[in-house]
C-alpha positions as CSV (number, residue, x, y, z in Angstrom):
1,X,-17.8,16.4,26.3
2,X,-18.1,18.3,23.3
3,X,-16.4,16.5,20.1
4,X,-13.6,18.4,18.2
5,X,-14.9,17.4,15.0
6,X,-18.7,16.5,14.0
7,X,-19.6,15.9,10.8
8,X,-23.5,15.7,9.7
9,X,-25.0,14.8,6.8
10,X,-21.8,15.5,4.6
11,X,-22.3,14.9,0.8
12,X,-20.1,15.1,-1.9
13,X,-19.7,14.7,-5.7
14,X,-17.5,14.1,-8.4
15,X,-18.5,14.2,-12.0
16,X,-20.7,11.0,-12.8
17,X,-19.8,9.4,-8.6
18,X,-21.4,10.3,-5.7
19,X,-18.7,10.3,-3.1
20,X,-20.0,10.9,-0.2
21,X,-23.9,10.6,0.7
22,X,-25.2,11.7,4.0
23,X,-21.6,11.2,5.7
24,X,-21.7,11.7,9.9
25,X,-18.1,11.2,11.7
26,X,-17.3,12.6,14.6
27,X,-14.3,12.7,16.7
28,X,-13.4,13.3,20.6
29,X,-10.5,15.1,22.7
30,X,-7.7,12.0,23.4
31,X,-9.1,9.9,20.9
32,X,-8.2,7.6,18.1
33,X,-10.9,7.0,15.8
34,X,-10.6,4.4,13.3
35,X,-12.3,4.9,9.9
36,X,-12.7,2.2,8.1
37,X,-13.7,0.5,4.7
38,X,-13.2,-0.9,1.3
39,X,-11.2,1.2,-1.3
40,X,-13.7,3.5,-2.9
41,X,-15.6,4.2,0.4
42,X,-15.1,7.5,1.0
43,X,-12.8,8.1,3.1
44,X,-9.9,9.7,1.8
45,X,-12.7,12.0,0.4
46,X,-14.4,12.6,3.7
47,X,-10.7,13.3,5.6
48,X,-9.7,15.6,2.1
49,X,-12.3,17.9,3.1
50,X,-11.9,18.1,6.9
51,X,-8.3,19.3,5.6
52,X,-9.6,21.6,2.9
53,X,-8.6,19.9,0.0
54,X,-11.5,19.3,-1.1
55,X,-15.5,21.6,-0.6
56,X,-18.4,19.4,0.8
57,X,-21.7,20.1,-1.5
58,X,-23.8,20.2,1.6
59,X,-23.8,19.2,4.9
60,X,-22.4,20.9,8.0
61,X,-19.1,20.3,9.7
62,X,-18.5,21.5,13.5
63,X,-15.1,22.4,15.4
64,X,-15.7,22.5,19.0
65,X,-19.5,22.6,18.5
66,X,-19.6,25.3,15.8
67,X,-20.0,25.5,12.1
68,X,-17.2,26.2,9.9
69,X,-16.1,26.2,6.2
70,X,-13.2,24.6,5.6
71,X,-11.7,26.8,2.8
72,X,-8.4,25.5,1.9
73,X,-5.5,23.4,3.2
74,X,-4.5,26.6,4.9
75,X,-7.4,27.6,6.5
76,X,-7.6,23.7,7.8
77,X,-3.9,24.6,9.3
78,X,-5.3,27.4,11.2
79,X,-7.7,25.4,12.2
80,X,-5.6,23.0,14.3
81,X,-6.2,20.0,11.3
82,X,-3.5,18.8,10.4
83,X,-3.2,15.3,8.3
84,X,-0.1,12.9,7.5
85,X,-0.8,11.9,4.0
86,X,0.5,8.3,2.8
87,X,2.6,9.4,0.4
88,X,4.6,12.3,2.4
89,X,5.3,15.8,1.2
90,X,8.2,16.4,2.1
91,X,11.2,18.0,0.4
92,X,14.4,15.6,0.1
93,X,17.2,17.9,-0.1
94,X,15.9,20.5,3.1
95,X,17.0,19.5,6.7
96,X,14.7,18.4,9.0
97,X,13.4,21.5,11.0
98,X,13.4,23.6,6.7
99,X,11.0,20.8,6.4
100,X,8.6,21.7,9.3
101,X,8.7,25.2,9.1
102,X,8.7,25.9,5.1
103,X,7.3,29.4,4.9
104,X,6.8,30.1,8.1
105,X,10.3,30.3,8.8
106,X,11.6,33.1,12.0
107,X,13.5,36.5,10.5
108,X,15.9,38.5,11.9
109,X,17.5,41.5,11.0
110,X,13.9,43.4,10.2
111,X,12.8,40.6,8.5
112,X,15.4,40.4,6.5
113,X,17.5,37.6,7.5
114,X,16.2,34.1,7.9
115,X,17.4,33.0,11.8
116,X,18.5,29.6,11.4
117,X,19.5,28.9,15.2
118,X,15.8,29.9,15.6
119,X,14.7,27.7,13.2
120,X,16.8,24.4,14.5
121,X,15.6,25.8,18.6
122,X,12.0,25.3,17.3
123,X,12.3,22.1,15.7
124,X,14.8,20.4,18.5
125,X,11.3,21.8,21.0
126,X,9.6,19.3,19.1
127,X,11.6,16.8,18.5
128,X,12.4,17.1,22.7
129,X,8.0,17.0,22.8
130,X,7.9,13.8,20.7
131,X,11.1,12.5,22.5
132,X,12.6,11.8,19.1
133,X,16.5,11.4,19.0
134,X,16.7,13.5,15.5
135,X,19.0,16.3,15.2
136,X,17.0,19.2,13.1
137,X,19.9,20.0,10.9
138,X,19.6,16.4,9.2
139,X,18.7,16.1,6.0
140,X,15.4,14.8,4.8
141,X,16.9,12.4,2.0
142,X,18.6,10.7,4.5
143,X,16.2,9.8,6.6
144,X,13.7,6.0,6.2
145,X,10.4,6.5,5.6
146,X,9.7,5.8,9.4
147,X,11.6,9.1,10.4
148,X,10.5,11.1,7.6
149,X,6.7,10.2,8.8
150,X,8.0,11.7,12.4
151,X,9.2,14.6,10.8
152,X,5.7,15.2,9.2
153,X,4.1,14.7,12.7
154,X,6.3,17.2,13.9
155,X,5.2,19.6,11.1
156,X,1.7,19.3,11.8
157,X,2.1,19.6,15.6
158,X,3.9,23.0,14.7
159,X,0.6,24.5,13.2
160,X,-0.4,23.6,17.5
161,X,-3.0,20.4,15.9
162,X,-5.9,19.2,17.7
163,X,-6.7,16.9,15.2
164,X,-4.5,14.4,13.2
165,X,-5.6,12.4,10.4
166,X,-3.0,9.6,9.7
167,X,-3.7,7.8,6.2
168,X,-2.3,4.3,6.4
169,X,0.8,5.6,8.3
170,X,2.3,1.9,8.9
171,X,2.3,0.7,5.2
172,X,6.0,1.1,4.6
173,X,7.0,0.6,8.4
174,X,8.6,-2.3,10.1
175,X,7.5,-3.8,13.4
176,X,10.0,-2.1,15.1
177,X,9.0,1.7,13.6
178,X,4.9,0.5,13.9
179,X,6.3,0.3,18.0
180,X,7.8,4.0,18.1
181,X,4.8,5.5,15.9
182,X,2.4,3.7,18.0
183,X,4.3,5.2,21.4
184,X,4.0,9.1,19.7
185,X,0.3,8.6,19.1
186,X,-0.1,7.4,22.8
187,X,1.6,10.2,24.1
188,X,-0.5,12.3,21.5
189,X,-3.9,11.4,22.7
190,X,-2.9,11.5,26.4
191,X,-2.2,15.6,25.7
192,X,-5.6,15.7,24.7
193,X,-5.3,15.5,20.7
194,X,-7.9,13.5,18.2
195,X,-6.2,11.3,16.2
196,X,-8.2,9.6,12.6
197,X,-6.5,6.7,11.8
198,X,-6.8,5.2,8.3
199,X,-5.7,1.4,8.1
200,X,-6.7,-1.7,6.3
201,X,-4.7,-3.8,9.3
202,X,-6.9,-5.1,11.4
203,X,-4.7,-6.1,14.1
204,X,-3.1,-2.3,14.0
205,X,-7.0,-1.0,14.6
206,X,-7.6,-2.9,17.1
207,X,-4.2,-2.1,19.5
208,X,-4.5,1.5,18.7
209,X,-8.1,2.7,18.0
210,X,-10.9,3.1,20.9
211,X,-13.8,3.5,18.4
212,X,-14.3,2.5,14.8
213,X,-16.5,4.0,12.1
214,X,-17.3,1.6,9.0
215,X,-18.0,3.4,6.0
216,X,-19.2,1.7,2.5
217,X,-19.9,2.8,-1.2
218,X,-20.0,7.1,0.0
219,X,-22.5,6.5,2.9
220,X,-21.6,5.9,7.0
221,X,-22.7,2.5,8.2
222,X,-22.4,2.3,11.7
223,X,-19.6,3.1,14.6
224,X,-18.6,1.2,17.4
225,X,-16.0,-0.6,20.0
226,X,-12.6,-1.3,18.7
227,X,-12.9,-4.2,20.7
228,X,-16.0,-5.4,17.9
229,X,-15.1,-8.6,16.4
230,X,-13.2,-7.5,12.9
231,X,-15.6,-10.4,11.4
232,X,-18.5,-7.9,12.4
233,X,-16.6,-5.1,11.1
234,X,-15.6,-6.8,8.0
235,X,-19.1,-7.8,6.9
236,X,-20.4,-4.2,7.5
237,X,-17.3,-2.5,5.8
238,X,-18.3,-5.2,2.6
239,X,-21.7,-6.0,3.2
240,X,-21.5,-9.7,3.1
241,X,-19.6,-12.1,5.1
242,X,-16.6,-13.0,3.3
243,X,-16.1,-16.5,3.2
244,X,-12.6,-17.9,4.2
245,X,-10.4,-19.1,1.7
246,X,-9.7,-22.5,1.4
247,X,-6.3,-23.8,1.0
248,X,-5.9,-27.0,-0.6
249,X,-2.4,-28.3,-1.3
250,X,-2.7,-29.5,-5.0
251,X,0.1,-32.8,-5.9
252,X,2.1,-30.5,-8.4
253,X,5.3,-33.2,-7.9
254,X,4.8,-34.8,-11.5
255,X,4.3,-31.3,-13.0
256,X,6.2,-29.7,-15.5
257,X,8.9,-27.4,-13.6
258,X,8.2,-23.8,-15.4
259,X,11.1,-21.9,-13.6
260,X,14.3,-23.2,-12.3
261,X,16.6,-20.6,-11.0
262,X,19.9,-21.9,-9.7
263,X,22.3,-20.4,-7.8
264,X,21.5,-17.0,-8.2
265,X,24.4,-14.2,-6.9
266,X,24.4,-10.6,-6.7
267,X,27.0,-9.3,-4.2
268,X,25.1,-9.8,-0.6
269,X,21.8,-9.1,-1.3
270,X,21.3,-12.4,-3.2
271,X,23.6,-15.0,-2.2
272,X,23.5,-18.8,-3.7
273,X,19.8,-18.6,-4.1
274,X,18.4,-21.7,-5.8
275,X,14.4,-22.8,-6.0
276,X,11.6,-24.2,-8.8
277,X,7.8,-23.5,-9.2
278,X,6.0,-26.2,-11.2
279,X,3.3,-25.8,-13.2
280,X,0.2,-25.1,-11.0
281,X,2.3,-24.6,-8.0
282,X,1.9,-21.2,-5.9
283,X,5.2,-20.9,-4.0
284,X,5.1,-18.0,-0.9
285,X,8.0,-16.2,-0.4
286,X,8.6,-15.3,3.3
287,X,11.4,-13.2,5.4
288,X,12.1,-9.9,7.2
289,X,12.7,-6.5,5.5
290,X,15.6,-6.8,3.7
291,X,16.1,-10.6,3.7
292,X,16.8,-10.4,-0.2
293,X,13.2,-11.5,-1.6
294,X,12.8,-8.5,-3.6
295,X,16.0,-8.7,-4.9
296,X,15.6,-12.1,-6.0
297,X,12.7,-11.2,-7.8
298,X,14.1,-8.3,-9.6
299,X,17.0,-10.6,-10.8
300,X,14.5,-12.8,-12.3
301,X,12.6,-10.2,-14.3
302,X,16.0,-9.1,-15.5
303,X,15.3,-5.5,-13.6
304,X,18.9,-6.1,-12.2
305,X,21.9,-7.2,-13.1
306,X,23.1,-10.9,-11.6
307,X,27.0,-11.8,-10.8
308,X,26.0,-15.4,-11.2
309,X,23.6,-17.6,-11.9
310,X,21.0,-19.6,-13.8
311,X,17.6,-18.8,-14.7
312,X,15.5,-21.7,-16.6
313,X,12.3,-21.1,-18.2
314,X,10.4,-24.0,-19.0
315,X,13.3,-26.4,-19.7
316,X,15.4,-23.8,-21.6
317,X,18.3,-21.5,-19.8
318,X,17.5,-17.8,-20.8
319,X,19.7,-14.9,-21.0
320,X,18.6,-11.8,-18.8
321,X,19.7,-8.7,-19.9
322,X,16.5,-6.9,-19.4
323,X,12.6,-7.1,-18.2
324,X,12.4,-7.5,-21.8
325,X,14.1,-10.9,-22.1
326,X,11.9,-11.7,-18.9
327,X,8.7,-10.9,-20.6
328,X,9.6,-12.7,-24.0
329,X,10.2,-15.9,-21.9
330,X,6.7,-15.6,-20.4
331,X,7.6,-14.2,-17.0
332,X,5.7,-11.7,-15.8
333,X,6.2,-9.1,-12.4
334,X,4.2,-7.2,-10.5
335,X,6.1,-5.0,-8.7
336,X,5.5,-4.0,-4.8
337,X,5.0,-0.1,-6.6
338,X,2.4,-0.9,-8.6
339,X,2.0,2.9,-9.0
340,X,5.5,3.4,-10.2
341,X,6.6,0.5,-11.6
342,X,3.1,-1.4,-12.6
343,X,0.8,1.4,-14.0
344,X,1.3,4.3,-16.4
345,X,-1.3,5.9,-14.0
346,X,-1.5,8.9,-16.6
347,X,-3.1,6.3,-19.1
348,X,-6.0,4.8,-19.5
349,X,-7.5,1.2,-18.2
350,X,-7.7,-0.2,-22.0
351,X,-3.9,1.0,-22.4
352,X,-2.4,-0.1,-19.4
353,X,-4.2,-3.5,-20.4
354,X,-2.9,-3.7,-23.8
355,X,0.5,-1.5,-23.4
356,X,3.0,-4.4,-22.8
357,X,1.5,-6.8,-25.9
358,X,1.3,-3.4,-27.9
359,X,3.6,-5.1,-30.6
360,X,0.4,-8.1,-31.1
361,X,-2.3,-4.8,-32.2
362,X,-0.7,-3.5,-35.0
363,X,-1.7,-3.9,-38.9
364,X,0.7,-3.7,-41.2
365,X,3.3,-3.2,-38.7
366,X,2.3,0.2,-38.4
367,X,-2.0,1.0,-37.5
368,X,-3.2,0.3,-34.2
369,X,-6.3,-2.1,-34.5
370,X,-8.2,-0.5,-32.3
371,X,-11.6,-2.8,-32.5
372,X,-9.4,-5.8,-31.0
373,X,-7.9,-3.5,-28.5
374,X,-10.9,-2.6,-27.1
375,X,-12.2,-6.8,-27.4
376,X,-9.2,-7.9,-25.2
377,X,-9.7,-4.7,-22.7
378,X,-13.5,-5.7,-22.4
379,X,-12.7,-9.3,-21.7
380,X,-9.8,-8.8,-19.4
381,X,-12.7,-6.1,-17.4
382,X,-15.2,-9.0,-17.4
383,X,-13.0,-12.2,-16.5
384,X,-10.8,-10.4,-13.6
385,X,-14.3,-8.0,-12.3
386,X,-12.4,-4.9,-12.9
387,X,-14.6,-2.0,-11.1
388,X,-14.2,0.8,-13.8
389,X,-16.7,3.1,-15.4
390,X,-15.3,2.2,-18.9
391,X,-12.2,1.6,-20.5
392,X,-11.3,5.2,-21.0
393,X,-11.2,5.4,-17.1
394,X,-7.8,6.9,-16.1
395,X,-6.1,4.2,-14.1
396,X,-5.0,6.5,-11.4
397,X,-8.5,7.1,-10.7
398,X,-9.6,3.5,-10.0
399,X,-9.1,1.8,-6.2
400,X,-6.1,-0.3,-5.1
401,X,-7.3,-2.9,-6.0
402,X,-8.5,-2.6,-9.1
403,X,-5.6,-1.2,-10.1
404,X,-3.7,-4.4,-8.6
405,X,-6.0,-6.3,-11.3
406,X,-5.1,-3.9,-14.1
407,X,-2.0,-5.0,-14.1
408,X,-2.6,-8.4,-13.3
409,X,-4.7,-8.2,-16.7
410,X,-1.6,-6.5,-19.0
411,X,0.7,-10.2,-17.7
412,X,-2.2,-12.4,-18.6
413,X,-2.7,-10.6,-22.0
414,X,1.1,-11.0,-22.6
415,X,0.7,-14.6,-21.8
416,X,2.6,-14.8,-19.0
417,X,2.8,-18.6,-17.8
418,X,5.2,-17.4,-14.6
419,X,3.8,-14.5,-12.3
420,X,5.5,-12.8,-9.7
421,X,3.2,-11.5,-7.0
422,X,5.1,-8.6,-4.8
423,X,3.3,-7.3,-2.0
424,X,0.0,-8.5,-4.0
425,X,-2.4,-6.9,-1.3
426,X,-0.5,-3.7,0.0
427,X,-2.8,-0.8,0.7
428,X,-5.6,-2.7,-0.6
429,X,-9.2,-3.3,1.4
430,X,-9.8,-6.4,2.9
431,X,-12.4,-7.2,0.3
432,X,-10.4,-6.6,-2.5
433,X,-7.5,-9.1,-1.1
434,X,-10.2,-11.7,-0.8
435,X,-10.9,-11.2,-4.2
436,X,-7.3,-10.8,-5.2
437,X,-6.8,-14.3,-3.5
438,X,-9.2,-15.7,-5.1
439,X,-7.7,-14.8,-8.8
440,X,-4.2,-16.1,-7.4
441,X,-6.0,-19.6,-6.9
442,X,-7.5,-19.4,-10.3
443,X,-4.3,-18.6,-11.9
444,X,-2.5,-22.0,-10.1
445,X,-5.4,-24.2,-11.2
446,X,-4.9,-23.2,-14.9
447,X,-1.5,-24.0,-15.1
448,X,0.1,-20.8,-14.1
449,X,3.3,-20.7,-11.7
450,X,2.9,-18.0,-8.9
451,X,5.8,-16.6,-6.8
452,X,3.9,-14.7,-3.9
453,X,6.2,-12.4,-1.7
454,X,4.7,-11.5,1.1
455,X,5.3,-9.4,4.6
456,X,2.1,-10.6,6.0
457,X,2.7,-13.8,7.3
458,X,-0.5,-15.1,7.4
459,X,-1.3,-14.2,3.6
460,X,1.9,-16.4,3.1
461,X,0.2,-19.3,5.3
462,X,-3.4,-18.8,3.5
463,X,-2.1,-18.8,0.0
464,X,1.2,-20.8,-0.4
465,X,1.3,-24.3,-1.6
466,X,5.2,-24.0,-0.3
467,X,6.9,-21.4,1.3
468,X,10.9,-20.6,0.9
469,X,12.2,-18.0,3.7
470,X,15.1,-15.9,3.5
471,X,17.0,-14.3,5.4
472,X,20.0,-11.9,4.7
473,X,19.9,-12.6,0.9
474,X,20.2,-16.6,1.4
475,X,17.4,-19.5,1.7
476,X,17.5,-20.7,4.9
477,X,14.4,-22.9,4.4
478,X,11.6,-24.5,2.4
479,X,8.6,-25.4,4.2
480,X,5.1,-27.1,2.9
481,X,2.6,-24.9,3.2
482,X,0.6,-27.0,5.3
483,X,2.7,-27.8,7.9
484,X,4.1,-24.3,8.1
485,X,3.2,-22.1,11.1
486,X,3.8,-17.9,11.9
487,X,6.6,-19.3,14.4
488,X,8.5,-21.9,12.2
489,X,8.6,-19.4,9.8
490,X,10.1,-16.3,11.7
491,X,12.3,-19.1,13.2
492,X,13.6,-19.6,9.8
493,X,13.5,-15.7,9.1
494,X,15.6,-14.7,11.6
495,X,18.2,-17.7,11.5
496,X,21.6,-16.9,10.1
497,X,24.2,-19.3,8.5
């Protein structure tokens, strides 16, 4: 069987990085094809120029066993290429079936007059294909993220695709929407069309992929079964074996309690929601989607407003009226959107570092001092292995996770003796979260209190000396984390008062 997409010898560079070095990929009629590795590896590069974002510097690339150049996203469209980016491009205030046809839209009239009963007929086909209940006329801001992502698969399946690259589709999906993607890729494959799946999931891979290729540092490493064990997989996507973290459950009961919130309100999202960390002490925070975790944590930096409550910062009540407050009483957040609410991606690693303790670097009250700037930057680099060319690196262009450790560096500059992990590991490589565990560990031993939130129960489990579930904006349990188990705690998740 001849593939519908082989790739040979691909290369690719960026100024001062070699991408891609000597790529091959290739990609089969009904098939979902895993590629895999560690932020950095190449992927989104090698799957940017199968959909013309990018130009390979050499190499060949075949569709249906013959050459082609891949000129421009267009071109990749006539192709049959389409690709469901992880960060959707779709236009809020258009209906659905606007969306999927935008400029391509049927005419009437001579050409003149768009036909919108056309336009919803076309989309509803679609829709009737994918055997999704959504009506075409709905509008995209109202959609979740799980039906918008349909919506995009239905606008690539409308160029007629043959292949479908899906980059990390499941990241902001529940288990129920994982189910219904997972049935529309199924159906997908059985019409005959290729699927690339991106994922750091392991479990995902392995319900939904029949092969997996490993790639590391630009270069291909090896393909095989998706029924390989993910230890294999993991030591060739790192090139070591990674070790397993060990847990050990410090005594933190006679340390100092660093933050004390106490009956903490805001309408139903947060409802009588009391807890401590002590000094040393890395407490997990588990529940569903919307159980209220978030919330609580956005309370607590002062990002929202509360209806009632307490929040105590080593032994002294503080007023939250801002992040601001939050930050002065040495409680730092790392938001679940590190992009949007973590970085200024625009800026630079040194100023990202520096940007929050900006107030500590000036002489005179007025002149940056630039020399200690650039000490501080260089240290923070160093003690928390930031990957970056230099310090001028634009933060944007550095991987997941070491962008998760740029701003774990700005808190730890600041000072911060109470950190608030959300979603520490999301869209980051498994090597990176073993790093990124690692540091959380290092944080506890120093004396740092750590608030983890966490949809990955067993990230909770590995990491949490005790774990607090929610559900429905209230604390329905508190759990040490090593009795806890995956069912105790989604017993506790799912129980309502």
């Amino acid at each position: 069987m001849t593939a519908l997409v082989s790739v040979q010898n691909l290369s690719k560079s960026f100024p001062g990085v070699r991408a891609l070095d000597g790529v091959r990929f290739d990609l089969m009629p009904g098939e979902v094809h895993a590629l895999m590795g560690e932020n950095g590896a190449g992927k989104s590069t090698l799957m940017k120029i199968l959909a013309g974002v990018y130009r390979k510097d050499s190499g060949e690339v075949l569709l249906d066993g013959k050459p082609v150049e891949i000129e421009s996203p267009a071109h990749a469209q006539s192709l049959a290429i389409g690709i469901i980016h992880q960060e959707l491009h779709l236009m809020a205030h258009l209906t659905a079936a606007q969306n999927i046809f935008l400029g391509r839209e049927p005419r009437k009239a001579g050409g003149l007059l768009l036909d919108e009963a056309q336009l919803n007929r076309d989309a509803q086909a679609l829709f009737d294909r994918l055997k999704l209940a959504l009506a075409p006329t709905t509008i995209i801001g109202e959609l979740t993220v799980a039906r918008q992502q349909m919506v995009e698969i239905a606008k690539a399946l409308s160029h007629k695709s043959r292949v479908l690259i899906m980059d990390e589709p499941t990241a902001a999906l529940n288990n129920a929407e994982i189910e219904e993607l997972f049935r529309i890729i199924r159906q997908l494959k059985a019409e005959g069309v290729g699927i690339v799946y991106i994922s750091h999931k392991m479990d995902e891979i392995q319900r939904i992929a029949d092969r997996i290729t490993v790639m590391r540092d630009g270069a291909y490493i090896a393909t095989v079964p998706s029924a390989t064990p993910m230890a294999e997989v993991i030591a060739m996507m790192v090139g070591r074996k990674l070790g397993a973290t060990e847990k050990q459950i410090p005594d933190t009961s006679a340390n100092e309690v660093l933050l004390d919130v106490r009956g903490l309100n805001r309408g139903r999202a947060i409802r009588d929601v009391s807890f401590t960390v002590r000094r040393g002490e890395i407490l997990g925070f588990a529940g569903l989607m919307g159980a209220g975790r978030t919330e609580v944590a956005r309370a607590v930096f002062g990002a929202d407003p509360i209806d009632s409550g307490e929040v105590w910062v080593g032994g002294k009540r503080i007023r939250l009226t801002s992040p601001e407050d939050a930050v002065q009483a040495g409680i730092g957040y790392l938001s679940e959107d590190r992009k949007h609410f973590g970085l200024a991606t625009g800026m630079d690693v040194e100023s990202n570092i520096t940007l929050p303790s900006l107030k500590r670097w000036l002489t005179w009250g007025v002149f940056l001092n630039q020399p200690a700037i650039r000490r501080i930057g260089e240290q923070m680099v160093e003690k928390l292995r930031i990957k970056t060319p230099s310090l001028t690196q634009i933060a944007k262009l550095l991987s997941g996770g070491n962008q998760q450790k740029v701003v774990i560096a700005k808190w730890l500059v600041q000072d911060c003796e109470v950190l608030i992990f959300d979603e520490p590991t999301r869209g980051i490589d498994v090597g990176a979260k073993s790093e990124i565990y690692k540091l959380l560990n290092e944080l506890a031993a120093q004396g740092r209190a750590i608030i983890v939130i966490s949809s990955e129960l067993p990230e909770v489990l590995l990491l949490s000396h005790r774990i607090v579930v929610m559900c429905e904006g209230r604390i329905t349990g508190e759990v040490r984390g090593d009795e806890a188990t995956q069912e105790s705690l989604m017993a506790l998740a799912t129980r309502r008062d």
